[in-house]
N, C-alpha and C positions, 0 to 999 in steps of 0.2 A: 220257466218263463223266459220266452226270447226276448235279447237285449239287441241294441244296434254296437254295429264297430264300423269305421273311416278307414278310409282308403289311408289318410294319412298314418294311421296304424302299423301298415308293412311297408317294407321299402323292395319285396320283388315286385317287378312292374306287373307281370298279370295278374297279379291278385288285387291290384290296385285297377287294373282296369277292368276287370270282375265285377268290382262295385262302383264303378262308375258307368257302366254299361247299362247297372240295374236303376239309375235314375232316380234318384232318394234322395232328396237333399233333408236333412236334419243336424241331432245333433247327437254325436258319441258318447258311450254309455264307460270308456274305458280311458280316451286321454282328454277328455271334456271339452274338447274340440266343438264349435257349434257353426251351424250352416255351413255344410259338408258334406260329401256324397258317402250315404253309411249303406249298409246291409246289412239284414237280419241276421243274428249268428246261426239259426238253422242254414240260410242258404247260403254264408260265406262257408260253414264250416261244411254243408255239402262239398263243395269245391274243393277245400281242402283235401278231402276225403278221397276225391275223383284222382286230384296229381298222388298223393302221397302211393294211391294202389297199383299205378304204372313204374314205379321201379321200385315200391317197397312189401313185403310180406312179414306176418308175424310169424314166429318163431316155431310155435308148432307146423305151420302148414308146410313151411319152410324143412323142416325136417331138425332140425338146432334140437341134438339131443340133453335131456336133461340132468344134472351132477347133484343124484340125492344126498352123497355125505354134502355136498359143499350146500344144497340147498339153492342150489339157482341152474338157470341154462351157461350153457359153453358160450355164448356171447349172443349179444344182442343189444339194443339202445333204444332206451324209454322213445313214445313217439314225443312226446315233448321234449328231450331232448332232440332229436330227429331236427323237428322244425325250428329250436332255439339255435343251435350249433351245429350242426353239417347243413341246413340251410339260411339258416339267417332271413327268417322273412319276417323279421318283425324290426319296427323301424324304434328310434329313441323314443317320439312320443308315446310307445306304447312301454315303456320299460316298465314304469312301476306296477301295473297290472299286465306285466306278460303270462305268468302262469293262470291269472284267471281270464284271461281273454284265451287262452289254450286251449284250457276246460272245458269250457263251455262252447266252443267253435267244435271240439269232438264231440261233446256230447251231445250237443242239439243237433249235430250235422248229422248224427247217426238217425240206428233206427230206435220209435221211441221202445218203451217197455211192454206198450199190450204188443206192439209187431215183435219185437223178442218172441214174447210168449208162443208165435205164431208159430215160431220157426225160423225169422228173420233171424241173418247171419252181423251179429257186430264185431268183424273183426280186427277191429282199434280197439274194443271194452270202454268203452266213453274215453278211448284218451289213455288207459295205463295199459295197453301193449306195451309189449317190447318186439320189435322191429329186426331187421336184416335185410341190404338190398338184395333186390333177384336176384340169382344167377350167383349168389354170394358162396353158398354151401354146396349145390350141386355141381358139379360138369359134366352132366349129359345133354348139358343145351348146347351143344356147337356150335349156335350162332350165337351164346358168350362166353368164347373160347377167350382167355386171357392171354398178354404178350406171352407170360412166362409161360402159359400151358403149349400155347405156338411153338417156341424156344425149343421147347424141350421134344416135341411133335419133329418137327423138321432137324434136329441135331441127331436124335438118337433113334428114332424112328421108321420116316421114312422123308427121302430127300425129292427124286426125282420120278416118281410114281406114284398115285394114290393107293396103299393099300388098306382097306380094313375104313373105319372109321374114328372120327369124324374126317371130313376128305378136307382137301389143302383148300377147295372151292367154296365150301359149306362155310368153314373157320373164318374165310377173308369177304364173305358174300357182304356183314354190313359194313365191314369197313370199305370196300366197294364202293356204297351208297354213299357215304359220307364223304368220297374222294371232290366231285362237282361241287359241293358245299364249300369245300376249303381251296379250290383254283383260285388259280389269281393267273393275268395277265401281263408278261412282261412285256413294255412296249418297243415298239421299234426303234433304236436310237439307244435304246439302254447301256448303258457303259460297265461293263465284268470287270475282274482283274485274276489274273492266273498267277503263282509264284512259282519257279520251279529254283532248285539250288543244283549252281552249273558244276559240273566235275572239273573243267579248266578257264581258262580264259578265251571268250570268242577271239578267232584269227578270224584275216580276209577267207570268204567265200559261207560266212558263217548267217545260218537264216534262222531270224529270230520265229518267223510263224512257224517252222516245225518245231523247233526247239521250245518255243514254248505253250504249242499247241498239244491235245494230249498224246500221249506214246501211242508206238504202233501196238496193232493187238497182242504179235509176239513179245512185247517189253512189257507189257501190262500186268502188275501183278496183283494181287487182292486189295482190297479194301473195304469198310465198311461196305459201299454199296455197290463195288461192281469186285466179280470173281478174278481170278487170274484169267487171263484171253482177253476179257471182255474192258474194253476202252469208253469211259467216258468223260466226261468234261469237266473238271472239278474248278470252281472259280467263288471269288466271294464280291462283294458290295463293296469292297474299298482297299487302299495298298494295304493298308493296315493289317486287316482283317487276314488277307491272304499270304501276308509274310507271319503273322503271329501263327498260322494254322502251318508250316510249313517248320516252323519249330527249329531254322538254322543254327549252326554252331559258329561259334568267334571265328572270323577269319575265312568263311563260308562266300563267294560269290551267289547271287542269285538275281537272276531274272524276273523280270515283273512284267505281264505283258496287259495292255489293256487294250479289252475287245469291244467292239460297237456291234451291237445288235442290228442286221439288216433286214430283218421277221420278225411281228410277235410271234412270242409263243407261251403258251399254255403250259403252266405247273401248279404242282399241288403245295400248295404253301403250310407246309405244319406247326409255323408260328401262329396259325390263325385257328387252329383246334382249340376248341372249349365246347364245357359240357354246357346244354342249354337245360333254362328251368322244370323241374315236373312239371308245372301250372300251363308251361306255354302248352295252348292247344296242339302243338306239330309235335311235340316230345313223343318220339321212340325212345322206351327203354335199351332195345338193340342198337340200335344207333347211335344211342350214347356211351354202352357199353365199347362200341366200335372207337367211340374218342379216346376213352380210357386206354386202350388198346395200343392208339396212335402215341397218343402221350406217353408209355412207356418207349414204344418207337424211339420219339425225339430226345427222350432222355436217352436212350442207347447209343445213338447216333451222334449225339453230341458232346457226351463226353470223350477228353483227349484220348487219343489211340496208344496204345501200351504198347513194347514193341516183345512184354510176356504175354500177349495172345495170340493164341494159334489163330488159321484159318479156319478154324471148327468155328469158333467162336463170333467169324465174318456169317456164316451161312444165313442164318433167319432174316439178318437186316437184307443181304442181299438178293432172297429169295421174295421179301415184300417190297424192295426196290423194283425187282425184275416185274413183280404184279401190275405195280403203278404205271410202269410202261408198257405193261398189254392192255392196259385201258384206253391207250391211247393218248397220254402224257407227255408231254417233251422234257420233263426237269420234276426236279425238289427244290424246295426253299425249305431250309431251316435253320437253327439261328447257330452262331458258334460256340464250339467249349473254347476258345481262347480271348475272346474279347465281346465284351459283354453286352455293347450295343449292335456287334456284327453279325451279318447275314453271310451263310454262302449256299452256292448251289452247285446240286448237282444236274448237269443236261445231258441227254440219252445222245451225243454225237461222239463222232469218233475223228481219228487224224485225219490229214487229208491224203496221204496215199495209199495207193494200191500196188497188189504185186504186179509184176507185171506180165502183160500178155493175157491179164484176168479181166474180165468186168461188172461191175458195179451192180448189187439187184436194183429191177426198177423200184425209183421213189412209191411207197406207197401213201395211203393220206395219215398226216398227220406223224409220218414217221412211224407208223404201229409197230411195224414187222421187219424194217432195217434200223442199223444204226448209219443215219447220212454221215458225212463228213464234216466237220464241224464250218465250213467256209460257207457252208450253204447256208448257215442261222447266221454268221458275223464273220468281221472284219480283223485282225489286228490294226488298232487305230496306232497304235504308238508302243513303246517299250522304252521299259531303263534298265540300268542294270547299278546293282547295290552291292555293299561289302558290309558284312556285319564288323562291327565295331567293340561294340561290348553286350555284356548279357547282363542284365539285372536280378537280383534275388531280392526274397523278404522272406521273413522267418512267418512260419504257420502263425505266432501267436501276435502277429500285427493285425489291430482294426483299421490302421488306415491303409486306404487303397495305393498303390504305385501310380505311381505320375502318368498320365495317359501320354506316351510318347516312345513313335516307332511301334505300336499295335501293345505299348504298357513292358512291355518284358524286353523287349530288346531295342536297339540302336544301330540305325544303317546308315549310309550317308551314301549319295552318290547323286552322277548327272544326268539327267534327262538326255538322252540321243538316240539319234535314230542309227548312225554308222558306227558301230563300236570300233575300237584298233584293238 
């Protein structure tokens, strides 16, 4: 026998607007909730049934071989835990009957038992599956090729050719898709900050926009995201931020230059990745598998730079940096490994000069196919220039935070000017 359950029940939003879409007002059979918008457990647990089969499979279809001495599969997770704990779609009201509100949402959502008998496929079992998401056991789907299966694809494999399969095009197609999702627009006027740590003291004749605009291609050496040759613009969201990323030593000069944006321009913000719900009707599982993807990304990308990593080790970030600006991208946003409210970016320009007696490829749109010169997106608005003072430590086994002061770890002091001596 079908009972009702309320919206106020879960706390993911589309399963709440699932059943309020269905237009019921009564009264809940599970948090006693009364004049409320409920739905049948057959057709909320339909629903159920429709998200959970877009990124989940049970375990045999799945291929999850089975361990008769141990008496169970190699792994997998009850669907009641599934939707208790890696989703969370049930709200406090429903705590004290969550597992029978579970039950009964699988089982009546399924098919009933004369359609079993039919031939009708139940494969939840009313509810005690065990689960695995797609794409979790196999890798013959190359469009959910994992970071680390990438990594390891382009490091040891194949770098600058497609050979064989799955091809570098196939691997990156949804995260592709997911690139317009997560743009973001930085407006014109926007104010960067560059840090660079000077080898001596500026004398007369001394220019702060080369100096602290990025190296020529020939000085350009590897990094997370750009190769050796390849020059681009590394800046972050505040001085802070960009002197703490710059990682100075005691007694270190450095330059701070701050740029004003004279263009928007268009980058992919990987702060703003997250998976979205099964339930929402747009959910791709490829798509979201593609997030997962990014997310390791940002985690690579954002931890501090060791200076025990080779250049092997730059390749894959640099090869999916390189991607984001065949899309047609001006920049990355992503957040800092040194200061934990900061942003910085990387932008696809380059210095401003050229050899000479050479000239320049025409601008294409959008920047796709050169790297402009960085004067063409912004300005040096101003510079300073700093001396570090002291460095600060804390021992691993401190819970309290360091004093947010000079980007938390260090200590600079210095005058704003424009004419250094």
């Amino acid at each position: 026998m079908t009972k009702r359950c309320c919206a106020n029940c879960f706390s993911d939003e589309h399963i709440q607007r699932f059943i309020k879409d269905l237009d019921e007002i009564g009264n809940c059979d599970y948090c006693a909730a009364t004049q409320v918008h409920t739905g049948l457990t057959n057709e909320v647990g339909e629903f159920l049934r429709e998200g959970l089969e877009k990124a989940y499979q049970d375990v045999d279809s799945a291929g999850i071989p089975y361990d008769s001495a141990e008496g169970g599969y190699l792994t997998g997770t009850s669907v009641i835990d599934v939707l208790l704990d890696e989703l969370s779609i049930l709200s406090e009201d429903s705590t004290a009957k969550a597992y029978d509100l579970l039950k009964d949402l699988l089982s009546d959502g399924g098919p009933s038992p004369r359609e079993i008998q039919r031939g009708a496929d139940d494969w939840l079992s009313g509810g005690d599956a065990l689960l695995v998401e797609r794409g979790f056991w196999s890798d013959d789907d190359a469009e959910l090729t994992s970071w680390r299966q990438f990594k390891r694809h382009i490091k040891y494999f194949a770098r600058f050719f497609d050979l064989g399969r799955p091809t570098r095009r196939t691997m990156l197609q949804a995260v592709g898709q997911l690139m317009n999702e997560v743009a973001t627009v930085l407006s014109r006027g926007s104010l960067l900050y560059r840090a660079r740590v000077l080898e001596k003291r500026p004398t007369a004749g001394w220019s702060a926009q080369d100096e602290l605009g990025p190296p020529p291609a020939s000085s350009a050496i590897h990094s997370r995201m750009s190769p050796d040759g390849i020059s681009y613009m590394y800046l972050s969201d505040s001085e802070e931020t960009c002197l703490a990323e710059k990682r100075p030593e005691v007694g270190d000069r450095v330059g701070i230059g701050i740029f004003q944006l004279t263009v928007p321009l268009i980058v992919v913000n990987l702060g703003e990745v997250s998976r979205k719900s099964i339930f929402d009707p747009s959910y791709s599982h490829r798509v979201s598998m593609a997030r997962s993807f990014l997310d390791d990304f940002v985690d690579e990308i954002s931890r501090p730079l060791s200076p025990r990593e080779t250049g092997l080790e730059y390749v894959p970030t640099q090869v999916l940096t390189e991607y984001i600006r065949s899309l047609g991208f001006q920049g990355v946003k992503y957040r800092s490994s040194q200061v934990s409210s900061g942003v910085n970016y990387v932008l696809f320009c380059g210095p401003q000069d050229k050899p000479q007696g050479t000239r320049r490829p025409r601008q294409r749109k959008r920047g796709k196919y050169v790297i402009p010169p960085f004067t063409r997106w912004m300005v040096l608005d101003d510079y300073k220039l700093v001396k570090v003072m002291s460095v600060l430590y804390a021992s691993e086994s401190m819970i309290r935070p360091l004093p947010n002061k000079s980007s938390g770890n260090r200590q600079a002091n210095g005058k704003r000017q424009r004419n250094p001596t």
